[in-house]
C-alpha positions in Angstrom: -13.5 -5.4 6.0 -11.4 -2.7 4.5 -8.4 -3.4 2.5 -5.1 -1.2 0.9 -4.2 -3.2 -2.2 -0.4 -1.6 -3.2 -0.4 -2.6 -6.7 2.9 -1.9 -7.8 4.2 -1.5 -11.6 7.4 -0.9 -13.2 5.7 2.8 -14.1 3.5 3.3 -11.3 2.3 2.5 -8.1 -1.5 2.7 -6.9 -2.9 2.5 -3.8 -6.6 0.6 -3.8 -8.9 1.0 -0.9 -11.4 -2.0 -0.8 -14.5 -2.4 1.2 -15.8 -5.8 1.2 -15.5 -6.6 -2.5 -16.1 -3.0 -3.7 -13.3 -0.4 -5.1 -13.9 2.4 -2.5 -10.4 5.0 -4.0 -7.7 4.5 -5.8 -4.9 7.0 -6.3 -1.9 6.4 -8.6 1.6 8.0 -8.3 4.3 7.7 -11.4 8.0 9.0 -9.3 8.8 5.7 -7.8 12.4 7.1 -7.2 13.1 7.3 -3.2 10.3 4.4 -2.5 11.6 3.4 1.0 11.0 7.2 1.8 7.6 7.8 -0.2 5.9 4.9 0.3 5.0 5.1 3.8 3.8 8.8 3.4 2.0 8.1 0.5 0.0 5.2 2.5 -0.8 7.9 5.2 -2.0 10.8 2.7 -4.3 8.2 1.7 -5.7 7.3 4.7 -5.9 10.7 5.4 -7.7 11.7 2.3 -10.8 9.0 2.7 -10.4 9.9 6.2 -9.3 6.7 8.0 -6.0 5.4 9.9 -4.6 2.7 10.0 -6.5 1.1 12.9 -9.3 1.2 10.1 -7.3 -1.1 7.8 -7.9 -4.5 8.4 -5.3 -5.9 6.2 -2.4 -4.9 3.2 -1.7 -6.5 0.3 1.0 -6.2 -2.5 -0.1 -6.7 -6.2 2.7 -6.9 -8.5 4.1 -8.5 -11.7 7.9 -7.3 -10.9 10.5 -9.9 -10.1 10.9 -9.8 -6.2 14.9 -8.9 -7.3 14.0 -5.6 -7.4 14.7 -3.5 -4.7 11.2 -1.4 -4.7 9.7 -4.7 -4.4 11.4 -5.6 -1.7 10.8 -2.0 -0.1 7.4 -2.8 -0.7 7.0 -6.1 0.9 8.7 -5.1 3.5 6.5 -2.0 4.3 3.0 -4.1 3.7 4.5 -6.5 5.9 5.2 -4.7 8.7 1.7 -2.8 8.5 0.4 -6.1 8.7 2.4 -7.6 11.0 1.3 -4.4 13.7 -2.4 -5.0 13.0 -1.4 -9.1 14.3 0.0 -7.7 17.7 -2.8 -4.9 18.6 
């Protein structure tokens, strides 16, 4: 089963690819500014890189220690969400 882990921090965000239990990539990226228009771009240059889509993904998941007041929390839930929410109605 592969896995995206968005881990995000209040200087960073990194995206995890898991394969079973293993760390497959990571990638971390420090402008958080403009989330809601990097986030989903970011998610697809990663794919890209280790040569998957989303299809490959079996499920998203948002790591983070940030109060959920935040609005790049929110952004983020929202995106992981709805990622996961599309693999539910293929």
């Amino acid at each position: 089963m592969k896995k995206i882990i968005v881990k995000l921090e209040t200087e960073n965000l990194e995206l995890i690819l898991l394969e079973d239990a293993s760390e497959i990539d990571k990638a971390s990226f420090y402008d958080l500014k403009n989330l809601s228009d990097s986030l989903l771009i970011k998610i697809d240059e990663f794919l890209k890189k280790n040569n998957l889509t989303l299809s490959d993904i079996n499920k998203f998941d948002l790591q983070t220690d940030i109060s959920d007041k935040f609005t790049s929390v929110k952004i983020a839930d929202v995106i992981v969400r709805t990622l996961n929410l599309g693999k539910d109605v293929d």
